[in-house]
VEXZA-102037 format. One record per residue (C-alpha): residue in one letter; y, z, x. Coordinates in steps of 0.2 Angstrom, whole numbers, padded with zeros to 4 digits, m for minus. Each point is the difference from the previous one (the first is absolute). Layout:
BEGIN
   rest      py      pz      px
      A       Y       Z       X
...
***
This chain:
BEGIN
   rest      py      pz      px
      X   m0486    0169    0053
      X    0010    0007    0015
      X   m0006   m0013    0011
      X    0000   m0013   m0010
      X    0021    0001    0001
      X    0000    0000    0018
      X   m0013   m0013    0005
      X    0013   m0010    0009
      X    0008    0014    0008
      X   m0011    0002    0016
      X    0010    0016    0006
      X   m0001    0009   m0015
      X   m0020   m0005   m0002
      X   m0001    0006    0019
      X    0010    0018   m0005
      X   m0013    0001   m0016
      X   m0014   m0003    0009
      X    0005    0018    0011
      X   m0001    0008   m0015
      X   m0018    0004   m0003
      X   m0019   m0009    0002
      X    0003   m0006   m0019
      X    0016   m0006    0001
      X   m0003   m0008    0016
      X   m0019   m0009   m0008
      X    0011   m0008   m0015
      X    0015   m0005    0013
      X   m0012   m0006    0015
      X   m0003   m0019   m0007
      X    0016   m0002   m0004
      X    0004    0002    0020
      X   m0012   m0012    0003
      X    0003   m0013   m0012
      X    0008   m0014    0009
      X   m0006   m0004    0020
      X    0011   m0010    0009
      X   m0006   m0008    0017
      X    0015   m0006    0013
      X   m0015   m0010    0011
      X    0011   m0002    0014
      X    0006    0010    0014
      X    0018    0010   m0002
      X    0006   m0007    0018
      X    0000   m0020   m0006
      X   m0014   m0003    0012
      X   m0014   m0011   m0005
      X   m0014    0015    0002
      X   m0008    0004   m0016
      X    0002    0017   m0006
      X   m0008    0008   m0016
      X    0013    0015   m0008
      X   m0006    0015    0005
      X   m0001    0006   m0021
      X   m0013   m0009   m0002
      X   m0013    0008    0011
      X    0008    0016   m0006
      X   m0004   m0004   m0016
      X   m0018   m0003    0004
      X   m0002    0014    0013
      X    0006    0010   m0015
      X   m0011   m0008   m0015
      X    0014   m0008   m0010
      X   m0002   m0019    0002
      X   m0011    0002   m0017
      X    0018    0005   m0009
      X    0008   m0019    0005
      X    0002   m0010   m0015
      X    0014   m0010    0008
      X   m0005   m0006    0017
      X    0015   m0011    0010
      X   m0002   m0011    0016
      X    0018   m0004    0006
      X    0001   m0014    0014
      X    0013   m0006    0010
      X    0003   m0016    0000
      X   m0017   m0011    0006
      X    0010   m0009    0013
      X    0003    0015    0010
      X   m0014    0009   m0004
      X   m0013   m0011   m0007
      X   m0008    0001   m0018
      X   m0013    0015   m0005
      X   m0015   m0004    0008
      X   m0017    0009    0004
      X    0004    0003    0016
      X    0013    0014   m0006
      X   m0016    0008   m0008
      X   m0011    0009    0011
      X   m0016    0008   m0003
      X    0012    0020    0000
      X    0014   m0009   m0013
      X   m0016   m0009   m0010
      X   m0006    0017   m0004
      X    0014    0004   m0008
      X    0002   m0015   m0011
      X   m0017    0005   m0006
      X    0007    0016   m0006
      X    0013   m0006   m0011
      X   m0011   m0002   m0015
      X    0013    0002   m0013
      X    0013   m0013    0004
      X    0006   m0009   m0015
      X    0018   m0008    0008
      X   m0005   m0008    0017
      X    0014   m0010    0010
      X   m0002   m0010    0014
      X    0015   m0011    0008
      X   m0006   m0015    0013
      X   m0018    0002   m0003
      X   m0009   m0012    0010
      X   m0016   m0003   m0013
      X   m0009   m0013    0014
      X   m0001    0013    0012
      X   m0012    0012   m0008
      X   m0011   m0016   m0011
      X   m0015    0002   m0002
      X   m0001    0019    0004
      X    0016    0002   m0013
      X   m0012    0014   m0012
      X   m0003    0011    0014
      X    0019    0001    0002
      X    0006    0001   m0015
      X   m0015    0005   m0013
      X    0005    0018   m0002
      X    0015   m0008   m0010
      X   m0011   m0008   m0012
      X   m0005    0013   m0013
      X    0016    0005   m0004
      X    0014   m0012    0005
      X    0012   m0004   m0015
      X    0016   m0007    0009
      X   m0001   m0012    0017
      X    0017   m0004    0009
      X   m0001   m0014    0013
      X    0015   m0004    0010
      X   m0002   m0017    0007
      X   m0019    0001    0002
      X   m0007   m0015    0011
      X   m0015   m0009   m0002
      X   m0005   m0015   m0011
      X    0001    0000   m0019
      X   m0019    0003    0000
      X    0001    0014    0011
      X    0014    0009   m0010
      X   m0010   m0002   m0015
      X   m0014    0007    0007
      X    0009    0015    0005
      X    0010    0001   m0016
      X   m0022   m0001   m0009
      X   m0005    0016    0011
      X    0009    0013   m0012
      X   m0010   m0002   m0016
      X    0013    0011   m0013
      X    0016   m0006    0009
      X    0014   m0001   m0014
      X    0014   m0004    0010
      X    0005   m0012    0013
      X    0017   m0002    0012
      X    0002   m0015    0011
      X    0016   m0001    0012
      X    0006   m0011    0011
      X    0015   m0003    0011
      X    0015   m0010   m0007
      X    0000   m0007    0019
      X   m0019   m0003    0001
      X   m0007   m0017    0005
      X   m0018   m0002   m0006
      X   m0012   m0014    0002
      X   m0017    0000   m0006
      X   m0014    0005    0008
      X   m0016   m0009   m0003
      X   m0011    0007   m0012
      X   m0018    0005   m0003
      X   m0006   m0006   m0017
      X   m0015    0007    0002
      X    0007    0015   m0001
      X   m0002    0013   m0018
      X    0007    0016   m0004
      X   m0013    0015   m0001
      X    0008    0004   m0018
      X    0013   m0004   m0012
      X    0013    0013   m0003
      X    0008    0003   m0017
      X    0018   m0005    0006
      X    0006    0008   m0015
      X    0015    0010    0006
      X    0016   m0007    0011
      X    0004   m0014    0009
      X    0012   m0001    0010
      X    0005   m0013    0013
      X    0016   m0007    0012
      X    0003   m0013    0009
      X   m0017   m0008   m0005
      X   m0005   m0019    0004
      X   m0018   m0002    0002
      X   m0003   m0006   m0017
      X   m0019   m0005    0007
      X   m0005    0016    0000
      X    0007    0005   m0017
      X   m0011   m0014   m0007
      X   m0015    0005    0010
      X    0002    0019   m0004
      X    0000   m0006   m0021
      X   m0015   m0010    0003
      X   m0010    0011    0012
      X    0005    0016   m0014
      X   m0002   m0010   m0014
      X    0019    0003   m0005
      X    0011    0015    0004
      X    0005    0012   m0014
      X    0016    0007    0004
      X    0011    0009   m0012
      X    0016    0002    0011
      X    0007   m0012    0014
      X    0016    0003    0010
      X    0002   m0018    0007
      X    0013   m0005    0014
      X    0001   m0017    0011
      X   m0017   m0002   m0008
      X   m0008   m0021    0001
      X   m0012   m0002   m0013
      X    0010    0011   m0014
      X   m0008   m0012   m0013
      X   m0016    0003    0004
      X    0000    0019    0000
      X    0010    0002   m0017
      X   m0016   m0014   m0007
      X   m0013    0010    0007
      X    0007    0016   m0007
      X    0004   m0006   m0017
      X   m0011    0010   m0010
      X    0004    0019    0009
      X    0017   m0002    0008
      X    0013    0013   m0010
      X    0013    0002    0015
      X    0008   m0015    0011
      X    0013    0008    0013
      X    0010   m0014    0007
      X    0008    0013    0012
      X    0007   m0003    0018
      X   m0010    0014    0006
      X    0007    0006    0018
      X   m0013   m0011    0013
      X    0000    0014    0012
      X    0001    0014   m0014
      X    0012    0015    0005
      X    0005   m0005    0017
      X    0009   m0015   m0006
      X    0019   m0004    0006
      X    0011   m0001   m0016
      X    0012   m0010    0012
      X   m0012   m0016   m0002
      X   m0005    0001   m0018
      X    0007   m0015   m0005
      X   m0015   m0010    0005
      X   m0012    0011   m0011
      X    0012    0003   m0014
      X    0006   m0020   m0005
      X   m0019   m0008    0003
      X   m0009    0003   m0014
      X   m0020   m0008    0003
      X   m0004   m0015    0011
      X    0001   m0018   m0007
      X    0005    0009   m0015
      X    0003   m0011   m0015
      X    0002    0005   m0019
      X   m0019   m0010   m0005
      X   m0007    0015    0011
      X    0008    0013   m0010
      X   m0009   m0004   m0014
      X   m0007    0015   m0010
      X   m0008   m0008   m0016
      X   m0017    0001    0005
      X    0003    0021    0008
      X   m0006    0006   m0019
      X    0002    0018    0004
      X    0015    0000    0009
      X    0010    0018   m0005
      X    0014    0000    0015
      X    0011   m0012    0009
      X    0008    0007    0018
      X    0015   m0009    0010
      X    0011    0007    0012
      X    0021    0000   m0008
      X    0005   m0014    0015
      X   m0009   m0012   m0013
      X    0011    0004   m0015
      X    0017   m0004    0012
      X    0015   m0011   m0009
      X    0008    0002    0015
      X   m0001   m0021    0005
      X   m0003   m0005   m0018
      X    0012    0000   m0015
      X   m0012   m0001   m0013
      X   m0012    0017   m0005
      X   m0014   m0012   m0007
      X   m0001   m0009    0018
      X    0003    0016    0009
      X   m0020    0005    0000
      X   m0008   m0017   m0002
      X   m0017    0005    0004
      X   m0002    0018   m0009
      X    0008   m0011   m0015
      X   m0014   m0012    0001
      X   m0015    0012    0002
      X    0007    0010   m0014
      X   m0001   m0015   m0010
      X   m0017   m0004    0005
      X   m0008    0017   m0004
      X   m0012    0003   m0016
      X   m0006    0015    0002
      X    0000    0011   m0013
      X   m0001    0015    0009
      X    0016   m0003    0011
      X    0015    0013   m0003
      X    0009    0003    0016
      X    0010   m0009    0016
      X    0004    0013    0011
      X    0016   m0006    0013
      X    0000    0010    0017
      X    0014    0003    0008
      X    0002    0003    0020
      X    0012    0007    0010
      X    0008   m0014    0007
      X    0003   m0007   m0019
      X    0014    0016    0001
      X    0014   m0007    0009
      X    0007    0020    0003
      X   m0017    0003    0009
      X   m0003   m0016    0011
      X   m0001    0007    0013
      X   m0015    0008    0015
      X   m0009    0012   m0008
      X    0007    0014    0013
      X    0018   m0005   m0002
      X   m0001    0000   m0020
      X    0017    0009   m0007
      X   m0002    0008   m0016
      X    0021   m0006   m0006
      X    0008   m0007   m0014
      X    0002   m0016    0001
      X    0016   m0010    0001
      X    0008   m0006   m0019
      X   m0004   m0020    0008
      X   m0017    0005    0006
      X   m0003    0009   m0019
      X    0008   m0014   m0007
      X   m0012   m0012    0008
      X   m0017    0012   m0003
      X    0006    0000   m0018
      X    0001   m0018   m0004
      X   m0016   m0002    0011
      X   m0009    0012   m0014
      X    0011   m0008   m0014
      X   m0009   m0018    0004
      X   m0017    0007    0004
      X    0001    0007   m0015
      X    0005   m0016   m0011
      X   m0014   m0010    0009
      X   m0012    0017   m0007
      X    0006   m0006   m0019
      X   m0004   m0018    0003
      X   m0017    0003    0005
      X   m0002    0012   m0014
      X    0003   m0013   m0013
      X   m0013   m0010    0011
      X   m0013    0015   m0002
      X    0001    0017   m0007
      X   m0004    0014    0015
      X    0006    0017    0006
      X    0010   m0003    0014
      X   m0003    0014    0014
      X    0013    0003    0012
      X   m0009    0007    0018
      X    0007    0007    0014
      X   m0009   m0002    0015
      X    0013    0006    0012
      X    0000    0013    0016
      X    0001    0019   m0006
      X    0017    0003    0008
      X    0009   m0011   m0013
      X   m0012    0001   m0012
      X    0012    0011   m0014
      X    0015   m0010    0006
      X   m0008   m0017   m0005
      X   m0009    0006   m0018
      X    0018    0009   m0004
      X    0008   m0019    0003
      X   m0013   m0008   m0009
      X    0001    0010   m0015
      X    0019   m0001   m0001
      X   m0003   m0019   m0003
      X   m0014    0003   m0013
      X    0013    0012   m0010
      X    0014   m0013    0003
      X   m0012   m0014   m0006
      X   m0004    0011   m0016
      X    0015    0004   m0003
      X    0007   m0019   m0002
      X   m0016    0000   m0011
      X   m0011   m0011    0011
      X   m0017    0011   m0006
      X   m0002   m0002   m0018
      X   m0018    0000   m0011
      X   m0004   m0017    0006
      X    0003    0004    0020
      X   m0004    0021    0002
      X    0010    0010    0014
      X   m0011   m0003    0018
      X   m0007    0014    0005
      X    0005    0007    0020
      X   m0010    0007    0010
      X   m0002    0004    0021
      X   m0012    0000    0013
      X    0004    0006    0015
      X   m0004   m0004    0017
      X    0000    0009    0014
      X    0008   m0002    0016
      X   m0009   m0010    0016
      X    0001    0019    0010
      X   m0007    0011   m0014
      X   m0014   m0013   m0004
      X   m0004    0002    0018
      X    0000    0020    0001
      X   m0011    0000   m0016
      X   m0011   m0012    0008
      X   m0001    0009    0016
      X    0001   m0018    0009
      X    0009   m0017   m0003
      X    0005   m0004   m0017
      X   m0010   m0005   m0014
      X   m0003   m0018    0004
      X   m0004   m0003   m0020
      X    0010   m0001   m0014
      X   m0008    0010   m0015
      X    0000   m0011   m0017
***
């Protein structure tokens, strides 16, 4: 019980693992949870260069531990895409003794390089492989598909591409079939998605995809995964998730905060078909009156899905908040200031709340819910943000604006860490996912 509380404290796990042969059996795979590979060389040259922890680890007996097993690539342009010739016959043996891997990541894999011969690369995968995130993965749609068909139990699937990516189709080998059709029952999550072909190839080829969660941004073909999903879908995140996860400026969020999907249109969001759809999940940039006069036309497309929704089972919109929607806190993440704010900058984060909340009771009348309030803010300003958001929930319910027909919202916080602690836990660059 002792370790379970400190599971994602990797010094105090290091200190309990000193205390005695027991101690350090229940704290051991715990240490070894999470590998992250930085496949290129410190210096900025071009020479391949695998980390030494990872021939430690297999010197030592541990790769059976990894569960989570990360390869992080610079950018293919400079160093090219993961290929086989970054596997040689010393690092191949230790792929083969990760048998246990359930999260595998892989940016700029170059799936052409190692056809056919992909099993003997990546079949140690196979048995137990629940989660598979590709960043930018190239090769046809076939061949992704493929790839995607090797892990048999796979539940959850990430595809991310660049908001600056030019892609062109590759031909394509029809020819070509998946060894086995994975449940696809978990978590979808995709940005910056246009290759609506292989979406309708990957539903064909799998004989439909059965995700119950989907966290969609700048995704083509929204339609089409909300149909196919109709039956087992229970949560639609409509989220701007940061593109480049931890590591992103918030000097240039602008761009990923005001677009909301690509070629979006209302007829895309609608839910009427989705019959087991429990939760709704939009960033607060969406529910801005700021160049609008009327609340009803403040959120014209989180109005119009609401509408469309049948399911029985849903019961909750949940809003999250980021820093930069906190005018006090706009600021670099190393440069935050934790002060009171000026009476016009109160003023101004106080009407902002006051209409936010306005347009909250006018989609309320439109469908019942429990309205959830998130923050998903840095940890340095994370108590200074949920204290202002609570004082607008206290002034809201004291003007009586929560009643029996539209219950208080409930507040809550998760906190993110900051780019340089992410990268001393990691013992390496940051975490180049963003964890749903």
């Amino acid at each position: 019980m002792i370790i379970a509380h400190l599971i994602y404290d990797r010094r105090s796990l290091l200190a309990c693992s000193l205390t005695c042969y027991s101690w350090y059996i229940a704290v051991v795979p715990h240490l070894h949870h999470t590998l992250i590979t930085p496949t290129y060389d410190a210096s900025m040259r071009e020479k391949f260069k695998w980390p030494k922890p990872l021939r430690n680890m297999h010197r030592l007996g541990l790769l059976p531990l990894v569960k989570n097993f990360q390869i992080h690539r610079r950018k293919p342009r400079l160093f090219g895409g993961f290929s086989p010739r970054q596997l040689n016959r010393c690092i191949l043996g230790h792929f083969l003794a990760l048998t246990n891997v359930q999260e595998l990541g892989i940016d700029y894999l170059d799936i052409p390089s190692f056809m056919p011969r992909i099993r003997q690369y990546f079949g140690c995968f196979c048995p137990t492989l629940r989660s598979l995130a590709l960043r930018e993965p190239k090769g046809s749609r076939r061949q992704i598909i493929y790839f995607i068909g090797l892990f048999q139990h796979l539940e959850d699937l990430k595809l991310l591409y660049d908001v600056t990516g030019v892609w062109e189709e590759p031909a394509d080998d029809a020819t070509l079939v998946p060894p086995s059709v994975p449940p696809l029952r978990g978590r979808l999550t995709m940005s910056y998605f246009r290759r609506v072909g292989l979406l309708e190839d990957m539903i064909d080829l799998f004989e439909g995809i059965r995700f119950r969660y989907m966290d969609l941004f700048m995704v083509e073909g929204i339609r089409l995964l909300l149909g196919a999903c109709a039956e087992t879908l229970e949560t639609l995140r409509l989220y701007p998730t940061d593109p480049r996860g931890e590591e992103l400026s918030l000097n240039s969020v602008g761009m990923v905060a005001d677009n909301f999907t690509a070629r979006s249109s209302l007829r895309n969001f609608d839910l009427s078909q989705n019959a087991s759809l429990r939760t709704l999940e939009v960033g607060a940039r969406f529910i801005s009156v700021l160049r609008t006069s009327s609340p009803s036309a403040a959120a014209p497309l989180l109005t119009y899905a609401l509408s469309t929704i049948t399911s029985p089972m849903f019961s909750k919109v949940t809003i999250f908040y980021r820093d930069f929607d906190f005018r006090g806190v706009g600021l670099p993440w190393a440069e935050w200031p934790i002060r009171r704010m000026s009476p016009i900058e109160a003023a101004q984060e106080a009407a902002s709340h006051d209409n936010r909340f306005q347009v909250f009771r006018t989609m309320h009348e439109v469908r019942g819910f429990q309205l959830v309030l998130c923050l998903d803010v840095w940890d340095r300003v994370g108590e200074y943000t949920m204290q202002m958001l609570k004082m607008a929930v206290a002034a809201e319910k004291a003007k009586r604006g929560f009643d029996d027909t539209f219950p208080e919202p409930l507040v809550t916080y998760s906190p993110r860490g900051s780019p340089r602690q992410l990268m001393e836990s990691a013992g390496g660059p940051s975490y180049p996912w963003v964890p749903l």
